[in-house]
BAKE-316996 format. One line per 8 residues: for each residue x, z, y of N, C-alpha, C. Coordinates in nm, 3 decimals, padded with zeros to 5 digits, m for minus. Atoms other than C-alpha are relative to their C-alpha. Layout:
N
X Z Y X Z Y X Z Y  ...
END
This chain:
303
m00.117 m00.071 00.052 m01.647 20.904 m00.546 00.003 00.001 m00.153  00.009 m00.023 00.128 m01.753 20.888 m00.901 00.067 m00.103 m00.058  m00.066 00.125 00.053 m01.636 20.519 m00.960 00.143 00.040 00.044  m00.132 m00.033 00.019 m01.327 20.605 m00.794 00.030 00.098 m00.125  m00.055 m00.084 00.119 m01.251 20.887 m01.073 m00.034 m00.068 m00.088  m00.032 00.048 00.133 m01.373 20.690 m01.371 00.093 m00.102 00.021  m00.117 00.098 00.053 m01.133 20.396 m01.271 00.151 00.092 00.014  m00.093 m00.088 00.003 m00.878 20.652 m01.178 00.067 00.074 m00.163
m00.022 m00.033 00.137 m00.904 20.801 m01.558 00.064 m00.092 m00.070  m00.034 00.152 00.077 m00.897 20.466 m01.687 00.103 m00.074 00.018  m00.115 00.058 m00.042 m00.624 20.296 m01.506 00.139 00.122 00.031  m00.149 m00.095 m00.075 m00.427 20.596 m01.384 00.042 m00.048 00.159  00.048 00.026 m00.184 m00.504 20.446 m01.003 m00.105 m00.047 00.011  00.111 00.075 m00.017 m00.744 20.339 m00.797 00.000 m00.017 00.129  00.054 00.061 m00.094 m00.815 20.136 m00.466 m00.054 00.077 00.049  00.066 m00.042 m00.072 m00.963 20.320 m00.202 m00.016 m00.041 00.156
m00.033 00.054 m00.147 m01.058 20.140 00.139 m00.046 00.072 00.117  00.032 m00.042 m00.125 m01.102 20.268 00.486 00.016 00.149 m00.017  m00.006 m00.158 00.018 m00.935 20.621 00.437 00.106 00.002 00.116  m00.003 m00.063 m00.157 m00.823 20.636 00.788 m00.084 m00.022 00.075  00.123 m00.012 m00.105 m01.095 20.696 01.068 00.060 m00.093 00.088  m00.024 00.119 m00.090 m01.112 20.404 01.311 00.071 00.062 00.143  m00.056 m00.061 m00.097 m01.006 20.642 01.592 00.148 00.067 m00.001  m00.163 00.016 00.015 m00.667 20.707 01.446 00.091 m00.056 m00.043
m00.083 00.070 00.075 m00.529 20.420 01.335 00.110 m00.034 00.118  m00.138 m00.003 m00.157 m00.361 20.359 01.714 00.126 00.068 m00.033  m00.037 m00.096 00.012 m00.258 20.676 01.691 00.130 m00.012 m00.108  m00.110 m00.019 00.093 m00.074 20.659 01.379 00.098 m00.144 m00.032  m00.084 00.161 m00.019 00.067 20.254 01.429 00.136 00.088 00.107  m00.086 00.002 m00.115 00.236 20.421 01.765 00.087 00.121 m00.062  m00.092 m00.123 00.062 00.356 20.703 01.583 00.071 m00.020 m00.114  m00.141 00.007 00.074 00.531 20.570 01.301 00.069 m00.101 00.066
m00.080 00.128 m00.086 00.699 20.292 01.537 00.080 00.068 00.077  m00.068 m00.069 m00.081 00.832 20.554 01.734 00.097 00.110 m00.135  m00.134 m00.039 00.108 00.955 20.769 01.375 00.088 m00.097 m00.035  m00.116 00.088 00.081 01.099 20.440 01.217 00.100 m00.028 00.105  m00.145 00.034 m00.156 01.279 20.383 01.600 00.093 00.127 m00.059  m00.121 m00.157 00.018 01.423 20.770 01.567 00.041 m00.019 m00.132  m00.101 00.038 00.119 01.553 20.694 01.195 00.100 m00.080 00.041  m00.112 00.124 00.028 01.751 20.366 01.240 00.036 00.057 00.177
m00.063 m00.006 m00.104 01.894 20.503 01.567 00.069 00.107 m00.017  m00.045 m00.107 00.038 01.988 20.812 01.369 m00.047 00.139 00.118  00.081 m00.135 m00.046 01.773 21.071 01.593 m00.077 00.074 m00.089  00.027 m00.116 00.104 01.610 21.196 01.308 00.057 m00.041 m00.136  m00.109 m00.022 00.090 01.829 21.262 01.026 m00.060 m00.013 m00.154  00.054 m00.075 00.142 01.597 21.310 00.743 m00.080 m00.141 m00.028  00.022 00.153 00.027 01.579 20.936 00.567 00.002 m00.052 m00.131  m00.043 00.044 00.107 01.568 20.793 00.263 00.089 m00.196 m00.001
m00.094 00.102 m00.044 01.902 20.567 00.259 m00.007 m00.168 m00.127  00.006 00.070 00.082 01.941 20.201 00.094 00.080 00.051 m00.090  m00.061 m00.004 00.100 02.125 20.222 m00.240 m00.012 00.134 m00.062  00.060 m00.097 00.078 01.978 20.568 m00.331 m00.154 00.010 m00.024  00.138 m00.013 00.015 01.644 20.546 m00.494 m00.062 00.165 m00.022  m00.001 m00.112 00.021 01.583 20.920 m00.558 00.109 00.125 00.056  m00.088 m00.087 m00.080 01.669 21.230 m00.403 00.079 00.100 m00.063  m00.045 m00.018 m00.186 01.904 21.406 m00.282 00.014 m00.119 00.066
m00.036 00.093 m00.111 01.915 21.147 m00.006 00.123 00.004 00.101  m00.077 m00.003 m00.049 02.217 21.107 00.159 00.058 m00.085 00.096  00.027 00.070 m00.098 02.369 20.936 00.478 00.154 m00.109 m00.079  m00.079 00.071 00.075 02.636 20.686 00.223 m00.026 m00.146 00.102  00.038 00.109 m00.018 02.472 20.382 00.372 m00.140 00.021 00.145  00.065 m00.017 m00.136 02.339 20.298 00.752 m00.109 m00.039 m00.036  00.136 00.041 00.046 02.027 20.111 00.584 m00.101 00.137 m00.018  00.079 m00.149 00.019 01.709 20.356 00.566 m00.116 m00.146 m00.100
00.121 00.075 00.025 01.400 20.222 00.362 m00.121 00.128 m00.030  00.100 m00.108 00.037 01.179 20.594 00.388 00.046 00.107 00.160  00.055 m00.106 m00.062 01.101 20.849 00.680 m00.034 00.088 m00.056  00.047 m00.104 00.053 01.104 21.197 00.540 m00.068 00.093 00.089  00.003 m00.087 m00.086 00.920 21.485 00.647 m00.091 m00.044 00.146  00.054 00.039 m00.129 00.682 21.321 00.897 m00.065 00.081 00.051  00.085 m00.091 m00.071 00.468 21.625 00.964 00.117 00.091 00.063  m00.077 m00.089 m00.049 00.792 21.827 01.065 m00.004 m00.033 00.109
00.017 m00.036 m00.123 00.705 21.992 01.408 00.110 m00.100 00.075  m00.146 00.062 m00.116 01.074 21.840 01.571 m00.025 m00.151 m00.013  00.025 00.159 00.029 00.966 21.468 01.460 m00.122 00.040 00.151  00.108 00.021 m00.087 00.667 21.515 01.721 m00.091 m00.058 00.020  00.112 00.073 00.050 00.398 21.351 01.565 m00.149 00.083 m00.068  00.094 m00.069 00.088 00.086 21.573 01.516 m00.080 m00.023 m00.066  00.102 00.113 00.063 m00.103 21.279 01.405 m00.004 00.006 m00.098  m00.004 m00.006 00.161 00.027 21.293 01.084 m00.044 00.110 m00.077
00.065 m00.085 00.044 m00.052 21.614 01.011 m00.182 m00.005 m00.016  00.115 m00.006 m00.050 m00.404 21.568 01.158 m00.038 m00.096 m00.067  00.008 00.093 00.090 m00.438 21.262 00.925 m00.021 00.061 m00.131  m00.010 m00.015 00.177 m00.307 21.415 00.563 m00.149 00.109 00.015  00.097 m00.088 00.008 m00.544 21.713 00.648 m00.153 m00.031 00.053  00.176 00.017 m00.066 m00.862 21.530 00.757 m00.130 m00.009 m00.121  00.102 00.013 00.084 m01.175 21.532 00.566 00.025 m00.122 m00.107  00.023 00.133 00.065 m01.158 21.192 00.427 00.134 m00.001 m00.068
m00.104 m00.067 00.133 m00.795 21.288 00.257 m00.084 00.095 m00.097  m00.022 m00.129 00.105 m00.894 21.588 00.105 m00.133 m00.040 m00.051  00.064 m00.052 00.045 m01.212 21.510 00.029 00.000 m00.132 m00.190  m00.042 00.075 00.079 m01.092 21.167 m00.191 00.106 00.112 m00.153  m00.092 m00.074 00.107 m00.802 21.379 m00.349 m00.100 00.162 m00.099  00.056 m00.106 00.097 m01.083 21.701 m00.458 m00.049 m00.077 m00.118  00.082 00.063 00.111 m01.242 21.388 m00.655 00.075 00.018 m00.065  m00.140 00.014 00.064 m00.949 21.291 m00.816 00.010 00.122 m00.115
m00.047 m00.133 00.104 m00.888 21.631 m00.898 m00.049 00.055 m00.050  00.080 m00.042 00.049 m01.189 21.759 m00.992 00.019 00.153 00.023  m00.019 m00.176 m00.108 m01.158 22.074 m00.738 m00.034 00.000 00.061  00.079 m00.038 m00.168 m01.286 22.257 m00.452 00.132 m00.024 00.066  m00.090 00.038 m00.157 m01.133 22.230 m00.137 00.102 00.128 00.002  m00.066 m00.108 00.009 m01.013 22.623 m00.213 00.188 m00.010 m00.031  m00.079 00.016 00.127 m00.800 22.479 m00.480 00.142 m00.110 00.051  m00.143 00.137 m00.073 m00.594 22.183 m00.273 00.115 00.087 00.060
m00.135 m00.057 m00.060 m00.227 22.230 m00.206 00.064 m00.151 00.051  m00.054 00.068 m00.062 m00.001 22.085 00.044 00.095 m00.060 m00.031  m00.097 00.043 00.040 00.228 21.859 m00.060 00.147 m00.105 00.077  m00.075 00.115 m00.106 00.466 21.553 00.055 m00.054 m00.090 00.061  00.025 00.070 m00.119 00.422 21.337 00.327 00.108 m00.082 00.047  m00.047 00.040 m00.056 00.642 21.064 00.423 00.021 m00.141 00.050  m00.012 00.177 m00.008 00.684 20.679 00.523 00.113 m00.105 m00.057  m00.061 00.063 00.045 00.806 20.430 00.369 00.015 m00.155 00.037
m00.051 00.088 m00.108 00.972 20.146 00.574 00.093 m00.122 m00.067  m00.085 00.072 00.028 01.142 19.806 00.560 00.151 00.018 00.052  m00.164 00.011 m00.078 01.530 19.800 00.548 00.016 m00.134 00.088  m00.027 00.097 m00.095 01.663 19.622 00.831 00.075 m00.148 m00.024  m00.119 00.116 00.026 01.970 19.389 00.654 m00.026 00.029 m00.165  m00.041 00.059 00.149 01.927 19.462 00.301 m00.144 00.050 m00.115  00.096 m00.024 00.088 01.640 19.414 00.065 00.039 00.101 m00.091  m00.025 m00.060 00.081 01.590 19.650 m00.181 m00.102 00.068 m00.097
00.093 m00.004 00.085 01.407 19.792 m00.473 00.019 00.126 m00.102  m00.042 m00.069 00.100 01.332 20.118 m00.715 m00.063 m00.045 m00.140  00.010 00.071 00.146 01.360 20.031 m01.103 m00.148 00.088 m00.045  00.123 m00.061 00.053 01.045 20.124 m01.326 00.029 00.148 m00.017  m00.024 m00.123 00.046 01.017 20.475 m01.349 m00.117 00.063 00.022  00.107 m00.075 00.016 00.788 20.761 m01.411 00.047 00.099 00.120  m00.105 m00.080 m00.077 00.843 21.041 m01.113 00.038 00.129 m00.031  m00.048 m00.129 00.061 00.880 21.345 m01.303 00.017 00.030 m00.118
m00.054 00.102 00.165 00.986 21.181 m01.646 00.142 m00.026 00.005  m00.136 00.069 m00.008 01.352 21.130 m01.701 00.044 m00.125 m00.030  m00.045 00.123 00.084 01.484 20.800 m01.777 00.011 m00.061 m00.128  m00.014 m00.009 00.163 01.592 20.875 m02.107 m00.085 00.106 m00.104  00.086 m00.121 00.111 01.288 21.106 m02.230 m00.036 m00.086 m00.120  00.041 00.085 00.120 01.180 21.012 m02.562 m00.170 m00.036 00.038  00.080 00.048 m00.012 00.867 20.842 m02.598 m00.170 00.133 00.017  m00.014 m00.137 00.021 00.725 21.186 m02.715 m00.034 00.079 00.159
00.015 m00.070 m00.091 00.794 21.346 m02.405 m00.088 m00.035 00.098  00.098 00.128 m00.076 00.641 21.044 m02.185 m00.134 00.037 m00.030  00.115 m00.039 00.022 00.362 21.126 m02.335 m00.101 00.120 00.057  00.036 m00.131 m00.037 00.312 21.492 m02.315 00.008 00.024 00.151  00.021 m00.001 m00.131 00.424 21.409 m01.930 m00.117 m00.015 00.120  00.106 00.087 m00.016 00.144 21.201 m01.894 m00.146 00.115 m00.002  00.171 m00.067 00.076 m00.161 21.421 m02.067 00.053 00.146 00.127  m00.005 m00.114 m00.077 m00.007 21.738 m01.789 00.016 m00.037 00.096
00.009 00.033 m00.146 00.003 21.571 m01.489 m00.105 m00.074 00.065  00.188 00.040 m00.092 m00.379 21.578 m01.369 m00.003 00.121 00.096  00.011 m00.088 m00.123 m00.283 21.867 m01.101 00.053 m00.092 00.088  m00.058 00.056 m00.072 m00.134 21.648 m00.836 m00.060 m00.135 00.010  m00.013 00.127 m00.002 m00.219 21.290 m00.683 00.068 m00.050 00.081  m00.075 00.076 m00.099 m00.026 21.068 m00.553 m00.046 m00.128 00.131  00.045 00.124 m00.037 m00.096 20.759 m00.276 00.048 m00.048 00.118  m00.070 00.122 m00.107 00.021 20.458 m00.051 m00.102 m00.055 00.071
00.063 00.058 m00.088 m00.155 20.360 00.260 00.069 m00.091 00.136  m00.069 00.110 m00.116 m00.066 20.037 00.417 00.012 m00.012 00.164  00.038 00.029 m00.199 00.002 19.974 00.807 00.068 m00.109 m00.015  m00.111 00.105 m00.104 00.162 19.664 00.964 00.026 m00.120 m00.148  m00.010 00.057 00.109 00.104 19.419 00.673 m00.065 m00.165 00.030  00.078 00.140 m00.026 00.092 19.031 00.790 m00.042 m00.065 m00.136  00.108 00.088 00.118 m00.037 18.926 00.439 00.009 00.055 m00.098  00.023 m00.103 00.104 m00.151 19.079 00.154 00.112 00.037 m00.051
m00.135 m00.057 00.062 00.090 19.265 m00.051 00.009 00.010 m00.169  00.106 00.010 00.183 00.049 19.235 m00.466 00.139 00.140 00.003  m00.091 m00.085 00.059 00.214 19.588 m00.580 m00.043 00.015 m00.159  00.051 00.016 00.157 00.225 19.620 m00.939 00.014 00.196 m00.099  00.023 m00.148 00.051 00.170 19.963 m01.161 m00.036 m00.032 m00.177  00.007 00.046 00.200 00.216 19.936 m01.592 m00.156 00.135 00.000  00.108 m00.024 00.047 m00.054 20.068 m01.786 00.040 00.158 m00.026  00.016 m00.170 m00.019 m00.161 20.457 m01.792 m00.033 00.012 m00.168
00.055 m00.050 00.138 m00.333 20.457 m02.179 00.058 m00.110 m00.050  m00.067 00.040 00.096 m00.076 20.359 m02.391 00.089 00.092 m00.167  m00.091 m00.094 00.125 00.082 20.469 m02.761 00.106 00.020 m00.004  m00.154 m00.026 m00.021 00.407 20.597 m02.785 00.036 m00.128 m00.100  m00.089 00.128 m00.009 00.492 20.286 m02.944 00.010 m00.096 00.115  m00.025 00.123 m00.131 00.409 20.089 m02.655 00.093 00.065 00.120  m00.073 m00.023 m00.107 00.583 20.297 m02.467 00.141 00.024 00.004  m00.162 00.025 00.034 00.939 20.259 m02.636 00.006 m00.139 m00.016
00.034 00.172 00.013 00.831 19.878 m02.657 00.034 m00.026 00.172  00.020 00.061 m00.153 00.813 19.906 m02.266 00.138 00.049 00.091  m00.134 m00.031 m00.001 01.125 20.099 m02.224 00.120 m00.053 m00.003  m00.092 00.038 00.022 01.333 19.887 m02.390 m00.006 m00.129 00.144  m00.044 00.073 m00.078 01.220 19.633 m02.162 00.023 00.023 00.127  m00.052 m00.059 m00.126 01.303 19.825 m01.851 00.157 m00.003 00.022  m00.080 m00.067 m00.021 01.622 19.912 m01.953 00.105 m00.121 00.083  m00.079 00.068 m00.104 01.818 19.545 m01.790 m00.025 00.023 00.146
00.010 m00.026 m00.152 01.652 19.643 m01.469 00.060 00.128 00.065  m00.086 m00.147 m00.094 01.850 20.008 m01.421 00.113 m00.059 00.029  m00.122 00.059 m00.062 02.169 19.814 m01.387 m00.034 m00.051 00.099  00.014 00.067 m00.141 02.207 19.733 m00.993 00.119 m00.075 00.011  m00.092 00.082 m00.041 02.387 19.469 m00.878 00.083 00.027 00.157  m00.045 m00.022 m00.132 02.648 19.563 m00.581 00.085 m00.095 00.032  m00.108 00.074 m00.016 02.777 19.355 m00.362 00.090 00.045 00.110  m00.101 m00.048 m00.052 03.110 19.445 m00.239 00.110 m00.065 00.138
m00.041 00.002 m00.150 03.119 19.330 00.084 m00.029 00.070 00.115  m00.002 m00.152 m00.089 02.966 19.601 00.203 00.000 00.087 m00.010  m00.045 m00.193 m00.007 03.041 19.929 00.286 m00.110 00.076 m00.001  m00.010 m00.024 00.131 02.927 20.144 00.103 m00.001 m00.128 m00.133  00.016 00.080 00.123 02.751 19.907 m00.080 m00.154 m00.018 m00.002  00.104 00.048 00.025 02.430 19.690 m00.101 m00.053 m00.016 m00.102  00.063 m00.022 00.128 02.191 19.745 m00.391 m00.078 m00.077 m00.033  00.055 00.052 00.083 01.998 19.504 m00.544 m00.084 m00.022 m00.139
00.068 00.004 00.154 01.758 19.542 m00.836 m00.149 m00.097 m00.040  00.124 00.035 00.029 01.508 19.325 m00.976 m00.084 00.069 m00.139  00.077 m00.029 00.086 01.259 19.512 m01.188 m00.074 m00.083 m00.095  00.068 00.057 00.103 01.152 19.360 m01.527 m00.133 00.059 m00.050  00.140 m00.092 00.034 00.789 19.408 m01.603 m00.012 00.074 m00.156  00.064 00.005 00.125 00.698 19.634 m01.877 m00.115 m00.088 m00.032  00.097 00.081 00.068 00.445 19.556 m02.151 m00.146 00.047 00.062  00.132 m00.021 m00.064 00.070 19.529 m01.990 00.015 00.055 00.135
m00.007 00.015 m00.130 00.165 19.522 m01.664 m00.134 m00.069 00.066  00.075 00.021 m00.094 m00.111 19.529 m01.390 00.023 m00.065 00.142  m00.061 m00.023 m00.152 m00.064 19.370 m01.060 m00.172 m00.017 00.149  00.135 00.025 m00.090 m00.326 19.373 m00.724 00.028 00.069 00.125  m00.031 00.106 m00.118 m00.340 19.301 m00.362 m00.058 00.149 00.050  00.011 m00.135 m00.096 m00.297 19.642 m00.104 m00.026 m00.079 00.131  m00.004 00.076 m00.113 m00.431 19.465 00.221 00.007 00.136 00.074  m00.078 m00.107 m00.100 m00.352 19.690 00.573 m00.122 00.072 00.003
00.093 m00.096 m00.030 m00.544 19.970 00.623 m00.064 00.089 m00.222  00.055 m00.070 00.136 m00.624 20.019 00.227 00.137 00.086 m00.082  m00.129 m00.102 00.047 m00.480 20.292 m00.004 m00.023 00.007 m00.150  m00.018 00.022 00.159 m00.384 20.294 m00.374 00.013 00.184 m00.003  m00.011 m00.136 00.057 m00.421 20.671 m00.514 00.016 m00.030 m00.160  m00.093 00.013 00.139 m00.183 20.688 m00.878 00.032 00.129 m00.038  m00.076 m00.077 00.148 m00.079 20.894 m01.157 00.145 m00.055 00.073  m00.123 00.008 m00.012 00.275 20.930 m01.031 00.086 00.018 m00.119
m00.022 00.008 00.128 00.354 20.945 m01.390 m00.029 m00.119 m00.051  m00.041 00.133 00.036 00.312 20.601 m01.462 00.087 m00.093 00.022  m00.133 00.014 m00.097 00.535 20.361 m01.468 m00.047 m00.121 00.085  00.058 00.065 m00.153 00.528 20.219 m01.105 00.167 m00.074 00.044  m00.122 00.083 m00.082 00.832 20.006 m00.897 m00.052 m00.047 00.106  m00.005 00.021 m00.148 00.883 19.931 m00.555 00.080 m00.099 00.038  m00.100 00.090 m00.020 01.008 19.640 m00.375 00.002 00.027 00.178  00.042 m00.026 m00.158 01.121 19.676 00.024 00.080 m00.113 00.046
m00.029 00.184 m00.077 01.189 19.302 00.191 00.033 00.031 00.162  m00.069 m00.012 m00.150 01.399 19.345 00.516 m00.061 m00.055 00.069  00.036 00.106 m00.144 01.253 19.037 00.680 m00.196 00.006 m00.034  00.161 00.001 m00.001 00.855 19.134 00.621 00.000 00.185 00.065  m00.009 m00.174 m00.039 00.776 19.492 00.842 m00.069 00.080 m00.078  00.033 m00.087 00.082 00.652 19.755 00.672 m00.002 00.152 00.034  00.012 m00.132 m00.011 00.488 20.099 00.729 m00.071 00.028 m00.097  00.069 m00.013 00.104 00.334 20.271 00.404 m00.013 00.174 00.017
00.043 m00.111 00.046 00.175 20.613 00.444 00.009 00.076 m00.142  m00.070 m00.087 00.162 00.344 20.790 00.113 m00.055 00.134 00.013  00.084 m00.140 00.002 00.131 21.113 00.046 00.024 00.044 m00.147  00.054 m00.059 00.120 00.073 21.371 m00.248 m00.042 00.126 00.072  00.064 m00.103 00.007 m00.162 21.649 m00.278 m00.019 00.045 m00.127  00.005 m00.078 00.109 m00.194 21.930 m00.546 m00.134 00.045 m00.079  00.089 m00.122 00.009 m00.432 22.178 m00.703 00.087 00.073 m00.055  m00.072 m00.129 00.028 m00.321 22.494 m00.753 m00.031 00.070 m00.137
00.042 m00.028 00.164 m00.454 22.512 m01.095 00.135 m00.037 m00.083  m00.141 00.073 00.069 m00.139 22.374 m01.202 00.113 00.065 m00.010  m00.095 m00.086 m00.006 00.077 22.681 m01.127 00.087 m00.111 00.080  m00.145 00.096 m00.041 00.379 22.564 m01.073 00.084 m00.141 m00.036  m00.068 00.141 00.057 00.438 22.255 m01.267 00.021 m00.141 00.049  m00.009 00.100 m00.090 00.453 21.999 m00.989 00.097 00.053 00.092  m00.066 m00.094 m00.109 00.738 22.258 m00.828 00.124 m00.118 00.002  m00.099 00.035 m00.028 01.008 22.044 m00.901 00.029 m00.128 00.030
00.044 00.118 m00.042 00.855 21.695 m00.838 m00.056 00.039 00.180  00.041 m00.029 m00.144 00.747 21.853 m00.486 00.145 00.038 00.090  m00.125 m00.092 m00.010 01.047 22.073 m00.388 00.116 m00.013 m00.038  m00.186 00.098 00.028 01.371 21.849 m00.466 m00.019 m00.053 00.134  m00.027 00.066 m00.135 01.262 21.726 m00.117 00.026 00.088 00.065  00.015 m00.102 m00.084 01.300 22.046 00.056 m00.078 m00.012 00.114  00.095 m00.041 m00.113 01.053 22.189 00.211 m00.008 00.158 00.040  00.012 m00.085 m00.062 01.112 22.473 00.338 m00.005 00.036 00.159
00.023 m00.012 m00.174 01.080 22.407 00.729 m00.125 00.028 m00.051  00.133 00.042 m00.036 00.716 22.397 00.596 m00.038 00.188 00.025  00.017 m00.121 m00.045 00.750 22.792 00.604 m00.001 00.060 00.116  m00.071 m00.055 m00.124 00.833 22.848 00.961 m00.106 m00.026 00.109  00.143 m00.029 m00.098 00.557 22.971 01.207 m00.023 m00.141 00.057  00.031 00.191 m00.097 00.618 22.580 01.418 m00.066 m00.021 m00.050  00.039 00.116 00.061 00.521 22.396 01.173 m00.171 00.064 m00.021  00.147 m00.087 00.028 00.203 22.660 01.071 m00.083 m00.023 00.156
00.071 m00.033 m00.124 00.061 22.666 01.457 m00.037 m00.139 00.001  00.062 00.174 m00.001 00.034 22.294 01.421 m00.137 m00.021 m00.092  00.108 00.002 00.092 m00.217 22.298 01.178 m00.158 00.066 m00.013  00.101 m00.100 00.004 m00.598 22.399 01.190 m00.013 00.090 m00.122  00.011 m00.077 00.086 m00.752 22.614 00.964 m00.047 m00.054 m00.122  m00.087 00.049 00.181 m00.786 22.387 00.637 00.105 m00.072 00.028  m00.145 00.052 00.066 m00.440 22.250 00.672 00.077 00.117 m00.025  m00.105 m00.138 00.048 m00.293 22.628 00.682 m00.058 00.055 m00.140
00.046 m00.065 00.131 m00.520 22.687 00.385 00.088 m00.111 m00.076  m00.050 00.032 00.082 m00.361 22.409 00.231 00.183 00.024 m00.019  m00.160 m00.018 m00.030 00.005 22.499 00.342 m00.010 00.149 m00.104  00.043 m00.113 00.088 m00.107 22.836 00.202 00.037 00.025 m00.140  m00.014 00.004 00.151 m00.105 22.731 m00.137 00.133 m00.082 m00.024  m00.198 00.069 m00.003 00.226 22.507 m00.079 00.087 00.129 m00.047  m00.109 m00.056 00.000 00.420 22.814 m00.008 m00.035 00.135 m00.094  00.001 m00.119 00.147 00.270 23.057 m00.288 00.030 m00.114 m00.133
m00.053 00.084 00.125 00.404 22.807 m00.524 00.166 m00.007 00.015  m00.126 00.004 m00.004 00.729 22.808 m00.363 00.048 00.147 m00.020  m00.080 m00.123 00.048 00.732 23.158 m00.391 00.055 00.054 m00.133  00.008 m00.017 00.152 00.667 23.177 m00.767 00.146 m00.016 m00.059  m00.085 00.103 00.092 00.958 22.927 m00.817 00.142 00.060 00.027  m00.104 m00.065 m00.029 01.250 23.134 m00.910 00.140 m00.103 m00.048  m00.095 00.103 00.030 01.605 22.934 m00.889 00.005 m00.084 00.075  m00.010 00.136 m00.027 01.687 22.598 m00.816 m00.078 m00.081 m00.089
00.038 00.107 00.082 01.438 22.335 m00.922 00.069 m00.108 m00.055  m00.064 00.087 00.080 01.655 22.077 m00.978 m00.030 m00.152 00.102  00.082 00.125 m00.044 01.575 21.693 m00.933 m00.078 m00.029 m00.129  00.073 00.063 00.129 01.336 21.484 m01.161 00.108 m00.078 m00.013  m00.074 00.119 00.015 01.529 21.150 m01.160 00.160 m00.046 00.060  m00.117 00.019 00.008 01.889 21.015 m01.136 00.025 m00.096 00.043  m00.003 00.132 m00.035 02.004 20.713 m00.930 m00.025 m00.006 00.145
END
């Protein structure tokens, strides 16, 4: 665990292999095959649609490329729960975080899936960074977001996958140097033969761009504050275990990067009886953060 955290410091991710137990990988193949069926058949409602990269998520477009909400009781998958909360999660993410187990909070959970008819892709972005922050802010985003990690764990992957992730220790010049070259990739290309409307983006690499090879079963844990992009290829399948976990040292400052997804089913006795006794400790600290958070959070990002 120690090499993971110094390359973790250093890069702002890091590689981690065999972080599902050999006895539930069945388990969780048959269970997102049966969520991604209930999405694209519209039985469960709660999707992230093509041509919106960021939420709110809305039903504009029949394409899905995300499964929200996979631990919610009415999906009927306890696997997933029984997964984010197993030893070998939490005990990767206390490294990370440099916390007890007291200290972990529950966060998001959801899959992330190939669209059926229309490729698609989100532009470089930071996830709780605005588009247009100054370089300045990027920064200061960066040096406060060590409560939270983020991470992607492959399923269903006939050949390696190269995902790419820009550089974590950079100067605010490099990072208006890397900006600028982002900025042809926020324009999407639609084409207007379909209804709504098919999205298209190819992401231009920033400067010192990293790229390296997620084979199935392995998991990338990131600084969701770097900047990262996504590509989702209709005709290659695709299941990606999408996770974050907290510490609660952080107050509330991961409230509105957590909680633009709504979560508030996660309050409601169902969903609690599902869970042993460290996943309600970590739900625990979920929902004394939601209590804190007076208002409307908001969203991070736009698009």
């Amino acid at each position: 665990m120690t090499s993971f955290k110094a390359t973790y410091n250093d890069q702002g991710y890091v590689l981690v292999p065999d972080l599902i137990p050999p006895d539930l990988i069945p388990d969780l193949c048959t269970a997102c095959d049966r969520a991604i069926a209930k999405t694209r058949t519209g039985a469960w409602p709660h999707r992230r649609t093509v041509g919106k990269q960021f939420p709110p998520f809305d039903d504009t477009h029949p394409d899905s490329w995300g499964v929200q909400h996979v631990m919610h009781p009415a999906l009927g998958e306890p696997v997933f729960a029984r997964w984010y909360t197993s030893e070998s999660v939490r005990n990767v993410a206390k490294a990370l975080l440099e916390c007890e187990a007291e200290s972990l909070q529950m966060e998001l959970f959801n899959l992330l899936i190939n669209p059926l008819d229309h490729d698609f892709a989100l532009r470089w972005h930071r996830d709780d960074v605005r588009e247009n922050a100054t370089a300045e802010e990027e920064l200061k985003a960066l040096a406060s977001w060590s409560h939270g990690v983020q991470w992607n764990t492959r399923l269903f992957i006939p050949r390696p996958k190269i995902t790419q992730a820009a550089e974590d220790r950079r100067t605010a010049r490099t990072l208006v140097d890397a900006r600028a070259a982002e900025r042809p990739a926020r324009h999407a290309r639609r084409d207007s033969t379909h209804a709504p409307t098919q999205v298209s983006i190819s992401p231009l690499p920033p400067l010192s761009k990293m790229a390296f090879l997620i084979t199935a079963g392995e998991s990338v844990f990131y600084n969701s504050n770097i900047l990262h992009c996504a590509t989702y290829d209709a005709k290659q399948r695709r299941a990606t275990l999408h996770a974050s976990m907290g510490d609660t040292r952080g107050g509330s400052i991961r409230a509105r990067n957590v909680l633009q997804h709504g979560l508030l089913w996660m309050k409601e006795a169902q969903f609690r009886d599902t869970l042993d006794e460290k996943g309600q400790s970590l739900l625990d600290a979920l929902i004394e953060m939601q209590n804190g958070v007076q208002g409307d959070v908001g969203y991070s990002l736009t698009g």
